[in-house]
C-alpha positions as CSV (number, residue, x, y, z in Angstrom):
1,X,3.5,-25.1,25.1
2,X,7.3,-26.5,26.0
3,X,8.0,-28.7,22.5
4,X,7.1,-32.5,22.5
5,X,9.9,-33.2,20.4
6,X,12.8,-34.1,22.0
7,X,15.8,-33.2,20.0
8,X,18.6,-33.9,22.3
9,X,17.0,-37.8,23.0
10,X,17.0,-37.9,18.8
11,X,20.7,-36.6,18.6
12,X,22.0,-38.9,20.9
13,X,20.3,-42.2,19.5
14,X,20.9,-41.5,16.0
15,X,25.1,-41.1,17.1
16,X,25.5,-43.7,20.0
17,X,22.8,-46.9,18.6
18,X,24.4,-49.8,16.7
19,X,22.4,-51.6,13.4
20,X,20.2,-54.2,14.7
21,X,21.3,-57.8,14.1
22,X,19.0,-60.6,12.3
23,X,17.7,-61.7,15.1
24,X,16.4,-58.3,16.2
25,X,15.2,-57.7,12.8
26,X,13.4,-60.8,12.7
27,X,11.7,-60.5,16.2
28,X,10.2,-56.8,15.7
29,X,9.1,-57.9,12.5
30,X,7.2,-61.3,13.2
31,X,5.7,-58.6,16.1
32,X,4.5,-56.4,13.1
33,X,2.9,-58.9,11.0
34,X,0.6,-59.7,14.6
35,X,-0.8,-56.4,13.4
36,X,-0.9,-54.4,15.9
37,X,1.5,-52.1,15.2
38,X,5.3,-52.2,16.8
39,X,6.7,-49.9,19.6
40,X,8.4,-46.3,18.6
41,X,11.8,-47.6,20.2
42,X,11.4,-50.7,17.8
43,X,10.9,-48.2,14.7
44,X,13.9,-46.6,15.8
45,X,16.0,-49.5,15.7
46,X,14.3,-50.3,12.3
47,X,15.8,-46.7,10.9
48,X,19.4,-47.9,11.4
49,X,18.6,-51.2,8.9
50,X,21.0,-50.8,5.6
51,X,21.6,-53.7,3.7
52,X,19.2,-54.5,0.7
53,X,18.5,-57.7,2.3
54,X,17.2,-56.1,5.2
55,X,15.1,-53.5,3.8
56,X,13.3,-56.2,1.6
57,X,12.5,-57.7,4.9
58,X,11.1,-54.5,6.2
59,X,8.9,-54.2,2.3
60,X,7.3,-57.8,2.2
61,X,6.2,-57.6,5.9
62,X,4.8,-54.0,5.1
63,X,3.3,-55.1,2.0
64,X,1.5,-58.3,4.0
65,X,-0.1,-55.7,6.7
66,X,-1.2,-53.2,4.1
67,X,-3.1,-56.0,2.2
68,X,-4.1,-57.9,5.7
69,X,-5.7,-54.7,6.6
70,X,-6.8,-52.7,3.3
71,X,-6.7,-55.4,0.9
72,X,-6.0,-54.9,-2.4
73,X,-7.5,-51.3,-2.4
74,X,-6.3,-48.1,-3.0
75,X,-8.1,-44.9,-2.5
76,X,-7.4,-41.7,-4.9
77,X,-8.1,-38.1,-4.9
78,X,-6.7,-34.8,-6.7
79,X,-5.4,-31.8,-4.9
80,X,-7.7,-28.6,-5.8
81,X,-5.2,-25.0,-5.4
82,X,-7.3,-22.4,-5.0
83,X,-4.5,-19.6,-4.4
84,X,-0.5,-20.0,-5.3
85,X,-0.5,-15.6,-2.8
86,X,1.8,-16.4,0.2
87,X,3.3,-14.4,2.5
88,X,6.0,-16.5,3.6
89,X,9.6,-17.0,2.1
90,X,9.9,-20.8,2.4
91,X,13.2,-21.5,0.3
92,X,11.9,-25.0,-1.3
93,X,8.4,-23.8,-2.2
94,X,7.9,-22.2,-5.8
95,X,5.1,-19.8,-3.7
96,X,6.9,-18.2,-1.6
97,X,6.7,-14.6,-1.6
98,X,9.9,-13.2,-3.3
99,X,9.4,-15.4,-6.3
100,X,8.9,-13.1,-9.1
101,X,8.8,-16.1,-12.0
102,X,4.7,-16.9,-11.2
103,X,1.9,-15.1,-11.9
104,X,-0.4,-14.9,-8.3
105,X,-3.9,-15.8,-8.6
106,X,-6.5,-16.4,-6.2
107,X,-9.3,-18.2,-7.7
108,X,-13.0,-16.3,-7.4
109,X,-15.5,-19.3,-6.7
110,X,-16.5,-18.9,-10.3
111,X,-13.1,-20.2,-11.0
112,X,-13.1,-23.1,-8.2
113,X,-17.0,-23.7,-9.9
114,X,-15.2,-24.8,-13.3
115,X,-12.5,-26.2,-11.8
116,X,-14.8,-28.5,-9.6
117,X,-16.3,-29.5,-13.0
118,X,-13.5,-30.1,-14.5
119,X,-12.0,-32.6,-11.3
120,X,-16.1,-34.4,-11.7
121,X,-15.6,-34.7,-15.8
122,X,-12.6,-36.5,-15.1
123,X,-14.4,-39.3,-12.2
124,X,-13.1,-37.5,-9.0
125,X,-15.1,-37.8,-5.9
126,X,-12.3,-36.5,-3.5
127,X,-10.6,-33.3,-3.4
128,X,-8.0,-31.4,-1.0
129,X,-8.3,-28.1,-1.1
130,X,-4.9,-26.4,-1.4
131,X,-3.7,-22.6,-1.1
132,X,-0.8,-20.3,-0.4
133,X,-0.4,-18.6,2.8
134,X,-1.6,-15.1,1.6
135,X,-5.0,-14.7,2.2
136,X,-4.7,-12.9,5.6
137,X,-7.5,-12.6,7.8
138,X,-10.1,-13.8,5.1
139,X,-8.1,-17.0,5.0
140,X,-10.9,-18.9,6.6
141,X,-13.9,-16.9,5.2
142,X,-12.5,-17.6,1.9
143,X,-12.0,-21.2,2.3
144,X,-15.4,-22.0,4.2
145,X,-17.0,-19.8,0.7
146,X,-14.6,-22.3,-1.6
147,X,-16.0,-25.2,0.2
148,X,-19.9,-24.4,0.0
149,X,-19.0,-23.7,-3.8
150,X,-17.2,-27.1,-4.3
151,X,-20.1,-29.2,-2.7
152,X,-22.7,-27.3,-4.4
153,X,-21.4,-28.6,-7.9
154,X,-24.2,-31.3,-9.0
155,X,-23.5,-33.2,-12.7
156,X,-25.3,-35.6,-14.1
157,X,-21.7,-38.3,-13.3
158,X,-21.0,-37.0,-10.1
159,X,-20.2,-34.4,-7.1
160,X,-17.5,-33.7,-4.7
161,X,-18.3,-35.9,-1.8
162,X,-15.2,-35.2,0.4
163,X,-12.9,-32.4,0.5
164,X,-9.5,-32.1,3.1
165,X,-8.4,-29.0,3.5
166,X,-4.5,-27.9,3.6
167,X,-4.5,-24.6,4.7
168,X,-1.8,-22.6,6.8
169,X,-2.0,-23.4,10.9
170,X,-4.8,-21.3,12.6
171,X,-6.5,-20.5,16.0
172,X,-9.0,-23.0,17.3
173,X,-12.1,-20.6,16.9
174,X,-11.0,-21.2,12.7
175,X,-11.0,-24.6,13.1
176,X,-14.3,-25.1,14.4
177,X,-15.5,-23.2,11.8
178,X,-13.6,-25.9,9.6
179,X,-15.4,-28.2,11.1
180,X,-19.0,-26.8,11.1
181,X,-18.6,-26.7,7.5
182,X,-17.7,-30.4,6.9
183,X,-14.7,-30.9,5.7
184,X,-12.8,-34.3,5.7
185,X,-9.2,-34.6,6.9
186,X,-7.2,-30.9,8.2
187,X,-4.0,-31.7,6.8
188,X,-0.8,-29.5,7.3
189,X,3.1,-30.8,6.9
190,X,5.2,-29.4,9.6
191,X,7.9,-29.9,6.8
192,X,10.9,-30.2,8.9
193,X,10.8,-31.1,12.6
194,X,14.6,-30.0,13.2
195,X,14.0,-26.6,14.3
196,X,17.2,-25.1,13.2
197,X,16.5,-26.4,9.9
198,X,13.4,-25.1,9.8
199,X,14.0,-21.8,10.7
200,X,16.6,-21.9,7.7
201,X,14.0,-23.1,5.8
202,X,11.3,-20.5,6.5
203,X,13.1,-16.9,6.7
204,X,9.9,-14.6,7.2
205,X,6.1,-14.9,7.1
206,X,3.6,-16.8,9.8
207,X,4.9,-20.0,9.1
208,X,8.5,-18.9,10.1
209,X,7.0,-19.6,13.7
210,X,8.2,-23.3,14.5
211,X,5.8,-24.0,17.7
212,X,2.7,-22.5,16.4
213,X,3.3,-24.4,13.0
214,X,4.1,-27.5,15.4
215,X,0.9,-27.0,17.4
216,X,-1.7,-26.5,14.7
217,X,-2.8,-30.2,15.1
218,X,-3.3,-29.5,19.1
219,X,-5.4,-26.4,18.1
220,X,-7.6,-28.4,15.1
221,X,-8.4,-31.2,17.6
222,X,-8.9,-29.2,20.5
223,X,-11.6,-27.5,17.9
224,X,-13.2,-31.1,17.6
225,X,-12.0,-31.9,14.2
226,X,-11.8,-36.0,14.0
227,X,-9.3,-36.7,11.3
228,X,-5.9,-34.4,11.3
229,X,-3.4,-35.3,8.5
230,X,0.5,-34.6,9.6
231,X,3.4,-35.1,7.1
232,X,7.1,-34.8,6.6
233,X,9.3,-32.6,3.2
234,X,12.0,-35.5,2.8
235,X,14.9,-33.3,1.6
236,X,15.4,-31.1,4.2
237,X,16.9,-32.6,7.0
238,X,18.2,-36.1,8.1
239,X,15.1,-38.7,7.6
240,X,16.4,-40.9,10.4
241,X,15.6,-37.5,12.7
242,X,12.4,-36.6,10.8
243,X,10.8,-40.0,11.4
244,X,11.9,-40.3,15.0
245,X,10.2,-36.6,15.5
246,X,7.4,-37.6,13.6
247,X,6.7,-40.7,16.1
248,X,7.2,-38.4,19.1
249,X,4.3,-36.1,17.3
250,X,2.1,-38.9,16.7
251,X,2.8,-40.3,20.4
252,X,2.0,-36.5,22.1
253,X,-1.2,-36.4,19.7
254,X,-2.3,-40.2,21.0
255,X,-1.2,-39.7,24.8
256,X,-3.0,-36.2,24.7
257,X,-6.4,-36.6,22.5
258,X,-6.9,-40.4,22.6
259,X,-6.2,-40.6,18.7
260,X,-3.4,-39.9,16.7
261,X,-3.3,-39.0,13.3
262,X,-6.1,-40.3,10.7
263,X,-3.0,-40.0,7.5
264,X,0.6,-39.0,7.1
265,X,1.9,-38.2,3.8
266,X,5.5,-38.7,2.5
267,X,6.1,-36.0,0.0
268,X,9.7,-35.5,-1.1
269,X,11.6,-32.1,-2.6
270,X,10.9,-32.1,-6.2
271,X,12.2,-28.6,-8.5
272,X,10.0,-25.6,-7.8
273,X,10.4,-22.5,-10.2
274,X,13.5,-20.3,-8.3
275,X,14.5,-22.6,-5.8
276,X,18.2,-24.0,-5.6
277,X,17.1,-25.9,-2.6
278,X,14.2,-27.5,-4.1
279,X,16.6,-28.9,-7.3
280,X,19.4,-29.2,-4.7
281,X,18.0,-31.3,-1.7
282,X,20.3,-30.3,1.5
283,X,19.7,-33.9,2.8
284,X,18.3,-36.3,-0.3
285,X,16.1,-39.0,0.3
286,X,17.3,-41.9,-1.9
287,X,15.0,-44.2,-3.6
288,X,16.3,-47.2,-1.5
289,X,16.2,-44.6,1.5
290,X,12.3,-43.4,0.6
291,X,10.9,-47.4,0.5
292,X,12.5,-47.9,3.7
293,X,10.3,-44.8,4.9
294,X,7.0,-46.1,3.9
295,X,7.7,-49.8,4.9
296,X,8.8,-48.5,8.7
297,X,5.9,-46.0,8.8
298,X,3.1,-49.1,7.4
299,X,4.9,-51.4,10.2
300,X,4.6,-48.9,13.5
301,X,1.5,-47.2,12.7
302,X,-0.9,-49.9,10.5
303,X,-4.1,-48.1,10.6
304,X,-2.9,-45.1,9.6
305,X,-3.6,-44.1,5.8
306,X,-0.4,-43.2,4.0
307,X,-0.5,-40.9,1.0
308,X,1.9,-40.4,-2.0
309,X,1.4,-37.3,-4.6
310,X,2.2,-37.3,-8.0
311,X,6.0,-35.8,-6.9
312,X,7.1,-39.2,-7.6
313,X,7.2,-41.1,-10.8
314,X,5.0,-43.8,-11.8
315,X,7.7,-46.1,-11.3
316,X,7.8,-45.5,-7.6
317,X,4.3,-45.0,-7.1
318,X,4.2,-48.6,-8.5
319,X,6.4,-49.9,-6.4
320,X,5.2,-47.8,-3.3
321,X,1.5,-49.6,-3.5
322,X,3.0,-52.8,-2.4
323,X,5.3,-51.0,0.1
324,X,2.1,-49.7,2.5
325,X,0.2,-47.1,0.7
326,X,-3.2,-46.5,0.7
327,X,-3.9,-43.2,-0.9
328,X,-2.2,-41.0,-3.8
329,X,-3.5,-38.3,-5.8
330,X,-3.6,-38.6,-9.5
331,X,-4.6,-36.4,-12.3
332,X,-3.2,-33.8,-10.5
333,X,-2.2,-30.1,-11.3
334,X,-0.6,-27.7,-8.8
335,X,-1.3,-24.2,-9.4
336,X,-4.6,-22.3,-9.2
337,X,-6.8,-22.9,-12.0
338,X,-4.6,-25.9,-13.6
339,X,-7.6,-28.1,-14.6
340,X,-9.0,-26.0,-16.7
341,X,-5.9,-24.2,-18.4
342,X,-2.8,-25.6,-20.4
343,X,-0.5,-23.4,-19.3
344,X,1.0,-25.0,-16.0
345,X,4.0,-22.1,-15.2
346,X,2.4,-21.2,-11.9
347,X,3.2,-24.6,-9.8
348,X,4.2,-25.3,-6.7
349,X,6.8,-27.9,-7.7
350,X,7.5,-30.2,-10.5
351,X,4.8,-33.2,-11.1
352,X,6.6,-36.3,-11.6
353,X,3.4,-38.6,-12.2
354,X,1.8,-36.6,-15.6
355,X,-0.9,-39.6,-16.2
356,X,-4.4,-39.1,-16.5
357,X,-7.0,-40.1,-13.2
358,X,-7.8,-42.7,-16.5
359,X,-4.6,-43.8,-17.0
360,X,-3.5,-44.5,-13.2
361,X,-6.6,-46.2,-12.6
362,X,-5.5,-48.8,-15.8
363,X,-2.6,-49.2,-14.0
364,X,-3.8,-49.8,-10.2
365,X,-6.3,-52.3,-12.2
366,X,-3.5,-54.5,-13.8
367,X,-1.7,-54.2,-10.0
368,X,-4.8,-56.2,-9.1
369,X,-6.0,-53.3,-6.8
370,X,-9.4,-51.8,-6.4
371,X,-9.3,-48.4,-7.2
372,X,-11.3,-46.4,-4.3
373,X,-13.3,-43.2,-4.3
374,X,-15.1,-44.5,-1.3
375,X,-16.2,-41.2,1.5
376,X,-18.8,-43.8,3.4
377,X,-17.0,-43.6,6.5
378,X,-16.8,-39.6,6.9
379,X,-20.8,-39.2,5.6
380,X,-21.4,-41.8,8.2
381,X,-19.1,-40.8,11.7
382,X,-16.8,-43.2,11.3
383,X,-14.0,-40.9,12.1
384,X,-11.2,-39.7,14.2
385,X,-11.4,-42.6,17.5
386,X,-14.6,-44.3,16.4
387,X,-12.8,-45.3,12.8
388,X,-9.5,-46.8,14.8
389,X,-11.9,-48.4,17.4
390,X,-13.1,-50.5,14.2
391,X,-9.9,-50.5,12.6
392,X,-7.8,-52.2,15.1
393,X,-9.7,-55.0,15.6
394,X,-10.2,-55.7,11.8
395,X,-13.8,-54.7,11.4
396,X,-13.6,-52.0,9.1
397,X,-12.6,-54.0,6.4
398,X,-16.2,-55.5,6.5
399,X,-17.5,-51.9,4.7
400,X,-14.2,-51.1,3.0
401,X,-14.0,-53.2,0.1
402,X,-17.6,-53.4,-0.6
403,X,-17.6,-49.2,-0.7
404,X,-14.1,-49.4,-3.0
405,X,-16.2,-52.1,-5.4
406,X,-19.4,-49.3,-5.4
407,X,-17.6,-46.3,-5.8
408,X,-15.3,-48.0,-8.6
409,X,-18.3,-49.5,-10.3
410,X,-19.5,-45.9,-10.7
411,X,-16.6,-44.7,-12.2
412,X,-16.5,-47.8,-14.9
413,X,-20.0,-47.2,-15.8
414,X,-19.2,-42.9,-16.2
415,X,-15.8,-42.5,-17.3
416,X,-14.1,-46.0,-18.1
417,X,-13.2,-47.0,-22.1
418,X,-14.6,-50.3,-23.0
419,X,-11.1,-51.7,-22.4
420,X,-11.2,-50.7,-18.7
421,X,-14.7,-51.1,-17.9
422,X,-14.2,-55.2,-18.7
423,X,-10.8,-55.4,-16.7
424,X,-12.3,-53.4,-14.0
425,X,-15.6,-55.9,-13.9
426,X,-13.2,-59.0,-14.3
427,X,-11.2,-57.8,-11.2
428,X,-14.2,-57.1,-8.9
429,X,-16.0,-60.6,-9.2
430,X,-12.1,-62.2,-9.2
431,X,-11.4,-60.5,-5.9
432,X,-14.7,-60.4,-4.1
433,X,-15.0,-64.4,-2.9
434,X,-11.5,-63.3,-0.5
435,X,-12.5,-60.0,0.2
436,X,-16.1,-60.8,1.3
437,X,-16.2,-64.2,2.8
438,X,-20.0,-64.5,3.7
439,X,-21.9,-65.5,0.5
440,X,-24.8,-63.4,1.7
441,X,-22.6,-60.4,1.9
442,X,-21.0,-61.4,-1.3
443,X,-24.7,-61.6,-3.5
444,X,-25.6,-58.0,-1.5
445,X,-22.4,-56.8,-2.9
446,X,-23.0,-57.9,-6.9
447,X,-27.0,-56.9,-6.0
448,X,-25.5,-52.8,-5.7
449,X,-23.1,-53.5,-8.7
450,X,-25.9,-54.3,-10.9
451,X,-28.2,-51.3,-9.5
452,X,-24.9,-49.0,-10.1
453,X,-24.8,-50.4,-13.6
454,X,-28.6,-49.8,-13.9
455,X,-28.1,-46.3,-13.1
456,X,-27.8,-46.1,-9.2
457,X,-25.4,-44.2,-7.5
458,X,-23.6,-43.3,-4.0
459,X,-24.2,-46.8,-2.4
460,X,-22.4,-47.1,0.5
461,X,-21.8,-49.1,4.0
C-alpha cells in the first residue's frame, strides 16, 4: 500500500502558511461550536495559533462542545500489562529489548486472575489490556487466553465488562480472532508519523517496519473490528507535523471504511528506565503547546473520544477535562503484575498521576463531572458507524448520561467512603433536571438509582 500520509504537502504548509488573523480565528471557531466538526485545512490553520489569547479561544469553544455533546461526564478505565518481553529496540520505551535494568515477566493467567481482582476490589469495570512485543507467534493465542481469564473473574462488587486491547500490529486473520473474542476498542499508537523519525526511533524488531505499523488499523477493520483506537508519542517529532498526519490518517480511515477512528489518545514522553530520549524529548511538547492539542483535536473531530493516561499530572489532567477529554485511566500501574505487588521497577515509563481510582473520582466529583464506567453501548452494538450515526445528530446523549449515573451509582454503593457516596448522590440529582429533560425519563432514571442502591446491578440503555 503507497503511504496515505503526505509528507511533502505537510513540509511545505508548516514552512510557507502565515498565522491566522482574528477574523479567521473567529469564523472556524463559531463553525465548531455548530458542532459538526471543522474541515482538516481549518485544523491546520488552527496549528499555527500562538498567542495565549488565542489558544484560550480555541479551550472555551472545545470545552462548550465537549459538554454540548458528553456533558459533564467522564469515562475511566485502568491499563492491565500482561507482559513488559519485547523484541523491539524502541529508544523511548523502558521495554525495549536491550534494556537490562527490568526484570521480564509475562504474566501466567493465574497472575492476570489476581490482577483482575485486584482492578474489581478497586471499582474498575474497564480494562485495556497492554503487553510488550515479545510474545511471538503465540501473541494472539496468549491474548485471546488473557481475555477469557479476565471476563471470567465474577466478585460479589463487580466484573470486567469491557476490555481494549493494545497489542503490537497483526495480520487480519488475528484480528478476527480479536474480534470473535469480544474485545472493545483495538488500540495501537503509530508513535511518530514522520517516518525518518521513526525509523530513528525504532532501530530493530517488527515494529521497526513504518507501513505495516501504519497499516494495522486497515488490517483490524478490514477484520470487522468496529472501534480502532489510533494515537500520537508527543516528544518525538514536530506536533504541528504529527497532528496534520494524524488528520490525513483519520481522513484515509473515513474515506476508505465509512468510519474513522472510535478514540485517539494524546500520551506524551515521560522518563522510562534507560532511555535518554524518554527524559530528553527531541521535540517537547509544552504545557501551553499540549492544551492547544486537545482543544484542536475536540474542535475537528467532536465525536471522537479522547483519552489522557496518568503520564500527566493531576494538575493537567484537571485542566485537560475542560479542554475536550472524555476518557483517562486512573489507578494505574505499568508493568506486569503492578496491582498486586509494591515494587513498581519494571515500568514502562514514569506515572505522573499516583492517586487512587478513589481519589480521582473525589476529584472528577468536585469538577462537577459524572464519573463513567458505562460499557452499554459495546454490550449493545452501538459501535464503530452505528455509534457515530447516533452521535452526530446528538442522540446518544439520550443513553449516555443515564448509563454514567448507573454505573457511578454502583460504584458509590461498592467502593465510595461516606464522604463520597453523599457528594456523588448530591451531584447526580443536581445534574440530572439538564441532562435528562423529559420528567418521565428523569423518574425512570432515580427508579434504577434506587434499585442500584437496593442491590441491583449492570442497568443500562
Amino acid at each position: 500500500m503507497k503511504s496515505f500520509i503526505n509528507d511533502k504537502k505537510i513540509l511545505e504548509y508548516l514552512s510557507n502558511a502565515l498565522p491566522p488573523d482574528a477574523e479567521e480565528i473567529d469564523t472556524i471557531l463559531n463553525h465548531a461550536k455548530e458542532l459538526k466538526g471543522i474541515s482538516f485545512e481549518e485544523a491546520e490553520r488552527l496549528l499555527l495559533v500562538e498567542s495565549k489569547e488565542d489558544i484560550d479561544k480555541l479551550s472555551d469553544t472545545a470545552n462548550f462542545i465537549k459538554e454540548s455533546i458528553y456533558g459533564k461526564r467522564l469515562v475511566l478505565f485502568a491499563p492491565l500489562y500482561v507482559s513488559n518481553i519485547c523484541n523491539n529496540e524502541c529508544l523511548y520505551c523502558g521495554f525495549r529489548k536491550s534494556n537490562k535494568s527490568i526484570v521480564r515477566n509475562t504474566l501466567t493467567m493465574e497472575q492476570i486472575s489476581a490482577e483482575t481482582e485486584a482492578l474489581i476490589d478497586q471499582g474498575h469495570k474497564r480494562v485495556l489490556l497492554v503487553s510488550g512485543e515479545g510474545l511471538g507467534k503465540n501473541a494472539i493465542d496468549y491474548t485471546i487466553d488473557a481475555l477469557k481469564t479476565i471476563y471470567a473473574v465474577k466478585k460479589p462488587k463487580g466484573n470486567i465488562r469491557r476490555i481494549n486491547v493494545n497489542i503490537a500490529a497483526s495480520e487480519v486473520e488475528d484480528y478476527k480472532r480479536l474480534k470473535e473474542a469480544n474485545i472493545g476498542t483495538y488500540q495501537l499508537f503509530q508513535e511518530t508519523y514522520h517516518e525518518e523519525t521513526y525509523k530513528k526511533m525504532h532501530r530493530s524488531g517488527p515494529k521497526a517496519n513504518y507501513e505495516y505499523h501504519l497499516t494495522a488499523m486497515d488490517r483490524a477493520m478490514e477484520a470487522g473490528i468496529d472501534d480502532v483506537g489510533i494515537g500520537i508519542l508527543f516528544g518525538l517529532a514536530d506536533y504541528k507535523y504529527e497532528i496534520m498526519a494524524l488528520l490525513q490518517h483519520i481522513k484515509h480511515l473515513e474515506d476508505k471504511f465509512g468510519v474513522g477512528p472510535h478514540t485517539i489518545s494524546v500520551p506524551r514522553l515521560e522518563p522510562a528506565t534507560g532511555s535518554d530520549i524518554a527524559s530528553n524529548p527531541p521535540f517537547p511538547v509544552t504545557d501551553s503547546d499540549f492544551r492547544k492539542i486537545i482543544a484542536i483535536l475536540r474542535i475537528t473531530v467532536p465525536y471522537t473520544g479522547i483519552i489522557l493516561s496518568t503520564r500527566e499530572n493531576a494538575e493537567m489532567r484537571r485542566e485537560a477535562l475542560h479542554l475536550g477529554i472524555s476518557q483517562i485511566s486512573a489507578g494505574s500501574k505499568s508493568d506486569p503484575g503492578g496491582y498486586s505487588k509494591k515494587d513498581h521497577s519494571d515500568a514502562q515509563f514514569s506515572l505522573g498521576d499516583h492517586r487512587s481510582l478513589h481519589e480521582v473520582i473525589e476529584d472528577i466529583v468536585d469538577m462537577d463531572h459524572i464519573p463513567s464506567f458505562c460499557t452499554g453501548c459495546y454490550r449493545l452494538g452501538r459501535v464503530g458507524k452505528d455509534f457515530m450515526d447516533l452521535a452526530k445528530p446528538g442522540l446518544i446523549k439520550a443513553h449516555c448520561y443515564p448509563n454514567a449515573v448507573f454505573t457511578f451509582a454502583e460504584y458509590l454503593e461498592d467502593f465510595a467512603n461516606e464522604t463520597l457516596k453523599k457528594k456523588g448522590y448530591e451531584l447526580i440529582l443536581r445534574t440530572l433536571p439538564e441532562n435528562v429533560i423529559d420528567p418521565k425519563k428523569r423518574e425512570a432514571v432515580l427508579k434504577n438509582v434506587e434499585e442500584i442502591k437496593n442491590g441491583k446491578r449492570d442497568i443500562y440503555y
